[in-house]
VOMAR-145326 format. One record per residue (C-alpha): x negated, y, z negated. Coordinates in steps of 0.1 Angstrom, whole numbers, plus 5000, padded with zeros to 4 digits. Layout:
N
XYZ/...
***
This chain:
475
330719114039/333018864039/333218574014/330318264017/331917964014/330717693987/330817333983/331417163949/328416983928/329416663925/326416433936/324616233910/320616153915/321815813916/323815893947/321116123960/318015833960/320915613977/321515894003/317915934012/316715504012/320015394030/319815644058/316115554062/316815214067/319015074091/319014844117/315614884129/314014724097/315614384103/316014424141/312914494154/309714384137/308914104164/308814384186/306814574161/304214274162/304314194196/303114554202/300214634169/300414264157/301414224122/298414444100/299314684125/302714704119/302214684085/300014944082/301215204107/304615194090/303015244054/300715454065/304115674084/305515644044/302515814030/302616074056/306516144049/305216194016/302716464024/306016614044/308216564013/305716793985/307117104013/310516974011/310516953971/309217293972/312117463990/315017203977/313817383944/313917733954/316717753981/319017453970/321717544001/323117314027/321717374058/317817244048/315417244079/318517474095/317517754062/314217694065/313417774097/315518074093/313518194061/309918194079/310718244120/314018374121/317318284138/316318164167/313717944157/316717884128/319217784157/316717554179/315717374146/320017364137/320617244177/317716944180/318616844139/322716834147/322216584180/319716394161/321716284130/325216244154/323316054176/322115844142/325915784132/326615674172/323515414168/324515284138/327815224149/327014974179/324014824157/327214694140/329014514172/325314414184/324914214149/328514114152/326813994190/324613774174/326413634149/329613574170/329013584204/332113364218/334213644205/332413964211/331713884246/335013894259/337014124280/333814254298/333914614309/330914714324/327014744323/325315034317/321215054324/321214684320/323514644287/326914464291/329814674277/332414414259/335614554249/335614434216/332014614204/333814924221/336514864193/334814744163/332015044166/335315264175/336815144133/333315184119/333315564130/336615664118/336615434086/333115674078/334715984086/337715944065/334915814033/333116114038/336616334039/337916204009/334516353993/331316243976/332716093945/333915753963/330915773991/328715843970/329115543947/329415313978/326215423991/324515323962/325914993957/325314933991/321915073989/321114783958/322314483979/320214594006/317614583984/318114253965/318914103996/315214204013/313614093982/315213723982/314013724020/310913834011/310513593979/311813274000/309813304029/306613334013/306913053991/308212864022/305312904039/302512634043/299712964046/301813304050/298013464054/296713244081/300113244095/300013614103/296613564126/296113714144/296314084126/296214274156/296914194198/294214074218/292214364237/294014654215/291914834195/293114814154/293615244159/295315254192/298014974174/298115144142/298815474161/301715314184/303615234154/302715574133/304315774162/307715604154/307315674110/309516074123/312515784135/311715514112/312115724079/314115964093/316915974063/314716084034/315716474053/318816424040/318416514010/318116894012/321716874035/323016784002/321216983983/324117263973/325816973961/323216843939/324916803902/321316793883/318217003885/317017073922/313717013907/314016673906/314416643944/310816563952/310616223926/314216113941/312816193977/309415983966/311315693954/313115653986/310315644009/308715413988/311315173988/311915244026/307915144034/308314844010/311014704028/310014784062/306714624050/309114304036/310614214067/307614244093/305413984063/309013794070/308813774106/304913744105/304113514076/306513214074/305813034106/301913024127/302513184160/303912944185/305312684163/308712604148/310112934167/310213074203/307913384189/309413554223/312613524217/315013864212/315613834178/312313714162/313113784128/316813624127/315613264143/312713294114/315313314087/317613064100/315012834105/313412864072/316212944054/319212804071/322612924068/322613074036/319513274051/321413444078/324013504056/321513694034/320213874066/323813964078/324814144041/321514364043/321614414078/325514564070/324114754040/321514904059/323815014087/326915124066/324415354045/323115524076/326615564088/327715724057/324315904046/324116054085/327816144085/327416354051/323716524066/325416604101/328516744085/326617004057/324017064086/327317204108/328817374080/325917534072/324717674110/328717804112/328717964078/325418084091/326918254120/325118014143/328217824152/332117894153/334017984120/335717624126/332917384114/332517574081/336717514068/336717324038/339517044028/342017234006/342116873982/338816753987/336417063996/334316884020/333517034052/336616774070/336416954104/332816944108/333116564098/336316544123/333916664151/331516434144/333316154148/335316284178/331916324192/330616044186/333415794196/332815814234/329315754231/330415304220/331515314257/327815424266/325915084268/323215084235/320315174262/321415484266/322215584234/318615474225/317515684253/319015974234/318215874200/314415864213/314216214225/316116344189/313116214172/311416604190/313716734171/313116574137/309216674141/310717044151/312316984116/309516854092/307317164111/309317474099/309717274065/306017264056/305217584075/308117754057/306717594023/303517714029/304718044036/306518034001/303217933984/299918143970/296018013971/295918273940/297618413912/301418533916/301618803945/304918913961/307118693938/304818343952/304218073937/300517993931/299717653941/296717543963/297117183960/300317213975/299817483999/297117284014/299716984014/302317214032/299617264061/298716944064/302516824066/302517084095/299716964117/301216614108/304416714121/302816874151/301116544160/304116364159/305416594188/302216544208/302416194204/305816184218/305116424249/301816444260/301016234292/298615944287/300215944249/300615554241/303915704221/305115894254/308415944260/310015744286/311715924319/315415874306/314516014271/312816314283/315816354312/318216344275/315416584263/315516854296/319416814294/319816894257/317617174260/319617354287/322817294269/321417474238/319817754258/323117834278/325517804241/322818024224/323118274251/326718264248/327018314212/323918584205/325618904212/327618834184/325018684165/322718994170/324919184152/324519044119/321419224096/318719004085/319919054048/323818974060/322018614075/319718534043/323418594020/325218354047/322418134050/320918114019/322818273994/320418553987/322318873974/319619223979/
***
C-alpha cells in the first residue's frame, strides 16, 4: 500500500474550544433574534435555542466517544465509513464538504452586509445587479472577495498563528456579548415585563419552540469541527467531549444573551420600530449609543472571522481526508512542504468559494439552508456509529461496555433523524422552501453523477486498504 499521509499535532485545547464556540457563532447570533422573536416570541426563542444546546449535547457524548477511539481527520466522513461503508462514507463526505464551504461563503458576505449597515454611503456604490431580490454592490463583491483569500492564506501558513487568533477572537466575542448583555439589562425600566409577551399571539408555546429547535443542526453547527481537527489534536483525544461541552455551552449562552438583548431592554412598540430589519442593532444604539454599536460591530467581526477561519480549517481536513480516503482525487490530500497543512484543499476552497460574493446573500442562504440535510446526515452516522462501537454488557468483540452512553448514542440518532424530518416533510413548520430543496435536488445529482465516475476505481480498494487510509487501522 502506498504511504498514508499525516498531519502534524500542533493544536492546543485552548485552540480547539475556540475552534468549536467561534464557528458556532456567527452572524446569526447578533443578526437575527428579532426574527427569532417575531416567529416563537422571546421564551420561545430562548428556549428552542437552549433546548437545540442540550440536544447538541446528547449528539456530542457519540462524538467524544469516536474522537477518543479514531482521532483521524475526516470525522462524520470516518464515521460513516466505519459503520455503513463507503458509500454511505462518500454521501456523508459530499453533503459535509458543501455544507462547511458554503459556511465560509456566508460568512464572507455577513462581513460586507455588516459593513452595509454600518456604512451604507460607501458600500452601496457601483451597483451591479440584483439577484432574488438582493442588490449586488461592487464593493461587498470586493471586501468578501479580501476576507476569503486573507483566511485561506491564515489557515496555509498553519495552526500555530490561526489557531491563536481564533482564540483571541473567540474571548472578545465573548466579553463583548457579556457587556451587551450586562448594559441592557440594567438599562432597562422591567427587562421581564418588557419581554411580554413570551410567545406570538395564536401559536401554541410547542409549535414556537419547535420552529426554532429545527434550526439548533445550523445554529450550532461548528461544535463538528472538532473531530476535523482531531489528528491534530496536541493533548489527549479524551478530553474532546469536556472541550466540545464547553463550547456549546457558551454558544447557547450567548445565543440566549442577545435574543434577552433584543427582547428585554425596550416594551414592544416603544422607543424602537420592533419591525424594523435589524431589530437588535437599533436596540443597542438606542440604549447604548455609539459606544454600543461599536461593541456590537467588534463581536459581530469576532463571530464572523472565527467561522471563516474555524470553517476553512473543518472543510480543508474534511477534503484531505475523503482524498486520502480514496473518495476524492490524490490533489486535495498534498500537504505544504513548510507548513504541512493540506494548502491545496484550502486553495480549492477558497477558489470555490469566491464566485459565490457575486451570488446575491439570498441565494447563498438558499444553499446554506438545504446543507443543514447534510449536517443531520452527519450527527446520524456519528451516534449510530458510536452506538455501534458501544456494549449494553460486559466487553465483547473488543466494545466498550457503556449503557448510559449507548442509550445516549440512540437517542442522538433519532434526534438527528428528526432534524431531517423537520426540514423535509410537507406540512413541517421547518420545511424547506422551493429554492432550498431545488439547491438540495441539484446537489444530489451532482454527487450521484461524480460518485459514479470515480467508483470503479474506488471499488477496487479492500475494505482493510480503506479502514488504513481512512482511519489508520493497520490488520
Amino acid at each position: 500500500m502506498e504511504k498514508r499521509e499525516v498531519l502534524e499535532k500542533n493544536l492546543k485545547p485552548s485552540w480547539v474550544w475556540a475552534i468549536a464556540f467561534g464557528s458556532s457563532i456567527g452572524w446569526g447570533a447578533f443578526i437575527l433574534p428579532g426574527d427569532w422573536i417575531a416567529e416563537a416570541g422571546p421564551a420561545g426563542a430562548m428556549i428552542g435555542l437552549l433546548l437545540g444546546a442540550v440536544v447538541m449535547m446528547f449528539i456530542a457524548v457519540s462524538y467524544g466517544v469516536l474522537i477518543r477511539k479514531h482521532p483521524v481527520s475526516g470525522g462524520e466522513f470516518a464515521y460513516a465509513f466505519l459503520s455503513a461503508g463507503k458509500t454511505w462514507a462518500f454521501i456523508t463526505g459530499w453533503f459535509l464538504a458543501l455544507g462547511y464551504a458554503c459556511i465560509v461563503a456566508l460568512n464572507a458576505s455577513a462581513f460586507s452586509l455588516l459593513l452595509k449597515y454600518l456604512f451604507p454611503s460607501f458600500m452601496k456604490q457601483l451597483f451591479l445587479y440584483e439577484i432574488a431580490g438582493w442588490e449586488v454592490y461592487l464593493p461587498e463583491v470586493i471586501i468578501s472577495s479580501l476576507a476569503i483569500l486573507l483566511f485561506a492564506y491564515l489557515n496555509i501558513r498553519g495552526n500555530g498563528f490561526s489557531g491563536k487568533l481564533q482564540f483571541i477572537f473567540s474571548v472578545v466575542l465573548i466579553l463583548g456579548v457579556a457587556i451587551m448583555g450586562i448594559y441592557t439589562f440594567a438599562f432597562a425600566d422591567f427587562p421581564i415585563e418588557n419581554m411580554k409577551p413570551a410567545f406570538p399571539d395564536g401559536k401554541s408555546p410547542l409549535v414556537s419552540i419547535l420552529l426554532i429547535l429545527a434550526i439548533a443542526p445550523w445554529a450550532y453547527v461548528g461544535f463538528d469541527n472538532v473531530p476535523q481537527a482531531a489528528e491534530e489534536f496536541k493533548f489527549s483525544p479524551s478530553k474532546a467531549f469536556g472541550l466540545i461541552i464547553m463550547s456549546l455551552l457558551a454558544s447557547g449562552l450567548v445565543y440566549a444573551t442577545m435574543i434577552g438583548v433584543t427582547s428585554w431592554t425596550f416594551a414592544s412598540g416603544t422607543s424602537v420600530d420592533h419591525s424594523n430589519l435589524w431589530l437588535t442593532g437599533d436596540i443597542i444604539s438606542s440604549s447604548f449609543g455609539t459606544v454600543g454599536v461599536v461593541v456590537l460591530a467588534i463581536a459581530i467581526i469576532m463571530g464572523i472571522f472565527t467561522g471563516l477561519n474555524g470553517f476553512f480549517h473543518s472543510s480543508s481536513r474534511l477534503l484531505f481526508a475523503m482524498s486520502r480516503g480514496k473518495t476524492l482525487p490524490v490533489f486535495f490530500s498534498d500537504l505544504h512542504p513548510k507548513y504541512n497543512t493540506p494548502y491545496k484543499s484550502i486553495i480549492f476552497i477558497a477558489l470555490f468559494t469566491l464566485p459565490s460574493v457575486w451570488f446575491g446573500r439570498e441565494a447563498l442562504i438558499w444553499i446554506v439552508d438545504m446543507s443543514s440535510i447534510g449536517v443531520s446526515i452527519a450527527y446520524f452516522f456519528t451516534c449510530f456509529t458510536a452506538y455501534r462501537v458501544l456494549s449494553w454488557t460486559r466487553n465483547t468483540n473488543g466494545l466498550e461496555r457503556s449503557p448510559i452512553k449507548k442509550t445516549i448514542a440512540l437517542l442522538g440518532a433519532a434526534f438527528s433523524t428528526m432534524f431531517v424530518l423537520l426540514l423535509i416533510v410537507p406540512g413541517s413548520p421547518a420545511q424547506l422552501g422551493t429554492p432550498s430543496i431545488i439547491a438540495l435536488l441539484v446537489w444530489i445529482v451532482l454527487g450521484a453523477s461524480f460518485f459514479t465516475s470515480i467508483y470503479k476505481r474506488f471499488k477496487v480498494f479492500s475494505k482493510d486498504e480503506l479502514s488504513y487510509y481512512i482511519l489508520g487501522d493497520k490488520k
